[in-house]
N, C-alpha and C positions, 0 to 999 in steps of 0.2 A: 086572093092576093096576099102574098106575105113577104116580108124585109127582114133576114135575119142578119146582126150585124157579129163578129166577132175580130180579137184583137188587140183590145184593148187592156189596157196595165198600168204595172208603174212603171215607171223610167228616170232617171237623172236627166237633171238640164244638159242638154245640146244633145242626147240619145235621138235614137229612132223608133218607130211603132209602124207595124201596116195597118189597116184597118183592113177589115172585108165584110160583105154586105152579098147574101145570098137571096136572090128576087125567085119568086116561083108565083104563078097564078095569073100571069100575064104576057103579053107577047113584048120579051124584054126589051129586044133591039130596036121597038119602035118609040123607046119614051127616054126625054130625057132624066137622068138621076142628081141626086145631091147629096150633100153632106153638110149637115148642120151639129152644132154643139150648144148646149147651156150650161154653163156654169153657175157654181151656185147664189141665191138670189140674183141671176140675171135674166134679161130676154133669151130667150133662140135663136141664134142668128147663124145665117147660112154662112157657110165657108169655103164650098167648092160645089162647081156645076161641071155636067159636062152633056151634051148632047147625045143623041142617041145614036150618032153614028162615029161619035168619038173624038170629030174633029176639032170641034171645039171646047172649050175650056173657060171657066172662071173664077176667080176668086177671091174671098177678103183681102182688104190691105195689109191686114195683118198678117198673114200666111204665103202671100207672093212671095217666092224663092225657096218656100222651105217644104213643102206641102204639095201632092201633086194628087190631082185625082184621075185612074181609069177606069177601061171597063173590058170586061173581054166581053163580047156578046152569046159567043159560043156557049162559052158557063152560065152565062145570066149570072154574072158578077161583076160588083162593081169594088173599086180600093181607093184607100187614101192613102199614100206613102206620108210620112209626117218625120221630117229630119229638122235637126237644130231645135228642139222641143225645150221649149220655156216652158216657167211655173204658170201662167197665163195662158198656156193651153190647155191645162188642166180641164177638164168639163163632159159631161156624159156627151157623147155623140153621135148624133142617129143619123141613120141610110133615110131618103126621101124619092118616093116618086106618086107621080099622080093623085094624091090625096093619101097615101100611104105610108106612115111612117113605123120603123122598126124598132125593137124596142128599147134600143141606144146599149153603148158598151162606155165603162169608165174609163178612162185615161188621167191619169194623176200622174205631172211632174212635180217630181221633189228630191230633195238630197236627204 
């Protein structure tokens, strides 16, 4: 089983970033995935879900409206669209499923 994430950068506040998250070693379409970040000295905290068949979706408070997570099944890919990016999203960010996490991508907003 492996999560490869890639993506991730720098950006200016209110920019955009995609993430992508490459799943191999498992049968994709049957799990649901996530996307989690820490930043530094903080916890880990999830920031977007999304089931395995797509329909549904969830997310931190923080990221409603600006943040969108999908998945194509086809690929065994998953994404995080990430618009209007504050300095407080800043945080390494990793792909999640089944006990599997990936080895995270940086994202750094700043001017």
């Amino acid at each position: 089983v492996q999560l490869v994430e890639s993506g991730g950068g720098l950006v200016q506040p209110g920019g955009s970033l995609r993430l992508s998250c490459a799943a191999s070693g498992f049968t994709f379409s049957h799990y649901a995935m996530s996307w989690y970040r820490q930043a530094p000295g903080k916890e880990r905290e999830l920031v977007a879900a999304i089931i395995s068949d797509g329909s549904i979706t969830n997310y931190v408070d923080s990221v409603k409206g600006r943040f969108t997570i999908s998945r194509d099944n086809a690929k065994n890919m998953v994404y995080l669209q990430m618009n209007s990016l504050k300095p407080e999203d800043t945080a390494v960010y990793y792909c999640y499923s089944g006990g599997t996490w990936g080895q995270g991508t940086q994202v750094t907003v700043s001017s």
